[in-house]
C-alpha positions as CSV (number, residue, x, y, z in Angstrom):
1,X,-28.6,114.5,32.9
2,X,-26.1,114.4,35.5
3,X,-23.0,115.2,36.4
4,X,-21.1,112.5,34.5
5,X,-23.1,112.7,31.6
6,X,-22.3,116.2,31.2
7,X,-18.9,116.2,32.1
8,X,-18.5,113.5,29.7
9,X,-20.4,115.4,26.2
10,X,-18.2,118.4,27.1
11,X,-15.0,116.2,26.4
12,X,-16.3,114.6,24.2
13,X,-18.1,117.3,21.7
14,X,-15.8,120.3,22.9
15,X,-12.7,118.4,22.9
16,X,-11.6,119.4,26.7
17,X,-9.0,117.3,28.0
18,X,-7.4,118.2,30.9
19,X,-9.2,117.4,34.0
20,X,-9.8,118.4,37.6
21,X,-11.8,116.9,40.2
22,X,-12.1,118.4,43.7
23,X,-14.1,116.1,46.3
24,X,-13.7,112.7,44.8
25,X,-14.6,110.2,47.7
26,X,-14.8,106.5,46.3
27,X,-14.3,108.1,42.6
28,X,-17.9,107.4,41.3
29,X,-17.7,110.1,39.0
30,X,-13.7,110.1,38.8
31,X,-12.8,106.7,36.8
32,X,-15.1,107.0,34.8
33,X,-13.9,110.1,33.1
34,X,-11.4,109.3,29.7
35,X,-8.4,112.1,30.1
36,X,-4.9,111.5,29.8
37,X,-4.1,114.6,32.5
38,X,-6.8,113.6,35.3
39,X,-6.4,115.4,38.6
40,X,-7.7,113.8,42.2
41,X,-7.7,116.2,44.9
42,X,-9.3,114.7,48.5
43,X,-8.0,114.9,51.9
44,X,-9.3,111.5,52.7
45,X,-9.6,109.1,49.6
46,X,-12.3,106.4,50.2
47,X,-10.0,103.7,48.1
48,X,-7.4,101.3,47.9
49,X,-4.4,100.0,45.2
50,X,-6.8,97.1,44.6
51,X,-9.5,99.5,43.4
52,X,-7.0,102.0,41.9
53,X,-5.8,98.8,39.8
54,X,-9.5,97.3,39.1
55,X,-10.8,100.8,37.8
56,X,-7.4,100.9,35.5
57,X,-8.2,97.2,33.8
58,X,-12.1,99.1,33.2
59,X,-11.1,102.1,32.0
60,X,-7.5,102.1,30.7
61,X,-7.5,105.8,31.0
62,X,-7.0,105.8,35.0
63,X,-3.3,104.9,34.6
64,X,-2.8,108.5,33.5
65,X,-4.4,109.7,37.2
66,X,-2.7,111.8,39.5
67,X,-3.8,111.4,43.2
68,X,-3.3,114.6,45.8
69,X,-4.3,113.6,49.1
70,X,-4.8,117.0,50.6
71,X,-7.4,120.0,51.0
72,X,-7.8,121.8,48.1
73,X,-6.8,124.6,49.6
74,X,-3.3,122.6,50.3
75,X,-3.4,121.6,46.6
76,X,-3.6,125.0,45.0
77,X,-1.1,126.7,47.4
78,X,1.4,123.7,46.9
79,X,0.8,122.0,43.5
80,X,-1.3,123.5,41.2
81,X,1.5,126.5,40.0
82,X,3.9,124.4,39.0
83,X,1.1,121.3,37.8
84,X,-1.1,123.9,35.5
85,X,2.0,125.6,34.4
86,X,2.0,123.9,31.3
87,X,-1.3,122.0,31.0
88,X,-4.3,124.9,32.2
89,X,-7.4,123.2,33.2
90,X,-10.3,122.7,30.6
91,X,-12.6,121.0,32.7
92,X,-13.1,121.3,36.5
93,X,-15.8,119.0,38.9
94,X,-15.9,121.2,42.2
95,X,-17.8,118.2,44.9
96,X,-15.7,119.6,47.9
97,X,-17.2,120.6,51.1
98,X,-20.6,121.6,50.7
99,X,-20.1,125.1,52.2
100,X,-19.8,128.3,50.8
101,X,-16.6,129.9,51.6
102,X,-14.8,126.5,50.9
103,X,-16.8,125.8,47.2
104,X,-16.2,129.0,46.1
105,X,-12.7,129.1,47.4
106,X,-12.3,126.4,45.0
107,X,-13.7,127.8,42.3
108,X,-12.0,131.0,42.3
109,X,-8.6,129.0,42.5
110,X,-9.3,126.8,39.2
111,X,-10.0,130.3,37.6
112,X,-6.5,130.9,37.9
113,X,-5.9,128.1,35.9
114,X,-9.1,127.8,33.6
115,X,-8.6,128.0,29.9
116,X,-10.9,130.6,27.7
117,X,-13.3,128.1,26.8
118,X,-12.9,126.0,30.4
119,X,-15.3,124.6,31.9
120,X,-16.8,124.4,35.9
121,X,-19.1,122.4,36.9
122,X,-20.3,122.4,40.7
123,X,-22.4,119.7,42.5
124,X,-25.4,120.3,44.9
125,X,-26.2,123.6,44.0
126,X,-30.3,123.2,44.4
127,X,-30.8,122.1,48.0
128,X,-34.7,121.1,47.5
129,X,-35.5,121.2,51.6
130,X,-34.2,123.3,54.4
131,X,-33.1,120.0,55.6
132,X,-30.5,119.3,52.5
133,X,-29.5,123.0,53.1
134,X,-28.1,122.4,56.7
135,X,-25.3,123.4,58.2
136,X,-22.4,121.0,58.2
137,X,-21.9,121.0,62.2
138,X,-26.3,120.5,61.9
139,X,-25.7,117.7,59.2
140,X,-22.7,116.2,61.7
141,X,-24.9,116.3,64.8
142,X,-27.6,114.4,63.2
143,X,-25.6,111.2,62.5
144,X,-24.5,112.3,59.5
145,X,-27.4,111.0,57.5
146,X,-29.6,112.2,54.8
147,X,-29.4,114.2,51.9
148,X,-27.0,116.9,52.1
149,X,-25.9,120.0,49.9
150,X,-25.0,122.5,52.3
151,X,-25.1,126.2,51.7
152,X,-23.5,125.7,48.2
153,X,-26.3,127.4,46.2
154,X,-24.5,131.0,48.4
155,X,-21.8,130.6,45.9
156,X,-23.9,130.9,43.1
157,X,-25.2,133.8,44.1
158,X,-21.6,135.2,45.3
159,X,-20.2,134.6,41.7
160,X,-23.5,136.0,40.3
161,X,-23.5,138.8,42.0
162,X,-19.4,140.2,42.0
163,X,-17.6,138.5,39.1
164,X,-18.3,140.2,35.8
165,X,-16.1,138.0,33.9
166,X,-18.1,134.2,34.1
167,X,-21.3,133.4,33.1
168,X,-23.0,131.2,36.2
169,X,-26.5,129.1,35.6
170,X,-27.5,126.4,37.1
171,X,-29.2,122.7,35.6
172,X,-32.4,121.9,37.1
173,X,-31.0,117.9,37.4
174,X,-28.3,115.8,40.1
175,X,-29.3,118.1,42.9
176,X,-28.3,121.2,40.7
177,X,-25.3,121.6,38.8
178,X,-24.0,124.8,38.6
179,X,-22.0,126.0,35.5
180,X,-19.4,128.3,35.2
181,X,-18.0,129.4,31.7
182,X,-15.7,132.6,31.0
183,X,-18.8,134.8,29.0
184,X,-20.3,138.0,30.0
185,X,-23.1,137.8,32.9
186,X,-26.5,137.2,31.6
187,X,-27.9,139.2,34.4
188,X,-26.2,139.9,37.4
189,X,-27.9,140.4,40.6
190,X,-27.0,142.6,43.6
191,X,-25.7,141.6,46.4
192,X,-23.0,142.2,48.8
193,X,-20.8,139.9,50.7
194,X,-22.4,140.7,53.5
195,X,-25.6,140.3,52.2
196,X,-25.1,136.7,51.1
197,X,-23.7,135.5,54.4
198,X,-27.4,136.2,56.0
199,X,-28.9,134.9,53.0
200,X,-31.5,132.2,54.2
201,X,-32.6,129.1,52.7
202,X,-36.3,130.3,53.1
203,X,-35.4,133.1,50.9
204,X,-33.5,130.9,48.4
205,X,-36.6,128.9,48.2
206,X,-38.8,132.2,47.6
207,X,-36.0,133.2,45.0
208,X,-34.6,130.3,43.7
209,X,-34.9,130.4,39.4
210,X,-33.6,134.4,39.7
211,X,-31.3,133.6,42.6
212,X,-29.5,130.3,40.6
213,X,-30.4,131.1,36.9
214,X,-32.3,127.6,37.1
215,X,-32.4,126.3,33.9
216,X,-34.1,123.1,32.9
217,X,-31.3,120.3,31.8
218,X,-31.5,120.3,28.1
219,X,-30.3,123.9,28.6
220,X,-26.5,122.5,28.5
221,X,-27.3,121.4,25.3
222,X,-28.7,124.5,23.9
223,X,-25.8,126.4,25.6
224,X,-22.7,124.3,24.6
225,X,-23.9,123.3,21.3
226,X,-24.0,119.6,22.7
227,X,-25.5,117.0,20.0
């Protein structure tokens, strides 16, 4: 399973619609998602008009899209009240920045606007090395190049540990794939803001199935009801 497969069943079985994506890039995971209300937030798109038109003649549905090039940050302060005003999000892709304060930033702003049986689903949540887990100015100074998740997984513990009103696991599959879903906490754990700021990958890796609530990938299935 990954992130487009999932995203995909939970349209299609739960009959979500409404779509945000945060972090597109090129759109890989973007045009190929069927929504009529299909929101692209990216400060720096990595595509054209030519493409825009090609992906519309493959999937029909990406004439309905709705482009925001700007931070997230930009997009909730500016757009989002009076965009979500009518149409609440159902489904939500958070592929951002890969740090911390910015992914959960971003995830605590589509909670504003999350319907009761809404959906979040957050990339690179399971860094596997220390290496994947680097700093972004570490990941910059090194070319750039390599596998990187960042310090995501810190989010999982944040919401984990201080929101009482989401459930948060995380698929063991497409570098993990966290999961966010308005239900009481299966178990919270204990921490602090400060705590999780000096949280270390080390200890993640010591940590990591109580830490993320790993759960293996036919877990989504069990979970949603997914057939």
């Amino acid at each position: 399973m990954d992130r487009v497969s999932l995203i995909k069943a939970l349209m299609r079985q739960r009959g979500l619609k409404s779509y945000l994506e945060i972090g597109v890039f090129n759109g890989h995971v973007f045009f190929r998602i069927n929504s009529r209300f299909k929101i692209a937030v990216d400060p720096e798109f990595r595509f054209d008009f030519l493409r825009k038109l090609g992906k519309i003649l493959i999937n029909p549905y990406n004439i309905f899209n709705k482009y925001f090039q700007k931070t997230s940050d930009d997009f909730f302060r500016d757009n989002a009240p009076a965009l979500f005003l009518k149409n609440k999000i159902e489904i939500a892709l958070v592929d951002g920045m890969h740090q911390y304060e910015f992914a959960l930033r971003d995830v605590e702003n589509i909670l504003n606007y999350l319907t009761d049986n809404g959906v979040i689903i957050m990339h690179d949540c399971n860094p596997a090395t220390a290496g994947a887990a680097r700093s972004f100015d570490e990941w910059q100074q090194q070319g750039m190049s390599g596998q990187w998740n960042g310090d995501v997984w810190k989010a999982i513990v944040d919401l984990r540990s201080l929101r009482k009103d989401i459930n948060t696991f995380v698929l063991d599959c497409d570098y993990g794939l966290g999961v966010i879903t308005r239900r009481t906490p299966e178990k919270m754990l204990l921490f602090s803001k400060a705590d999780i700021q000096h949280l270390t990958y080390d200890q993640l890796d010591s940590n990591r199935n109580e830490w993320l609530n790993l759960q293996p990938a036919d877990y989504a299935n069990e979970y949603f009801n997914l057939k």
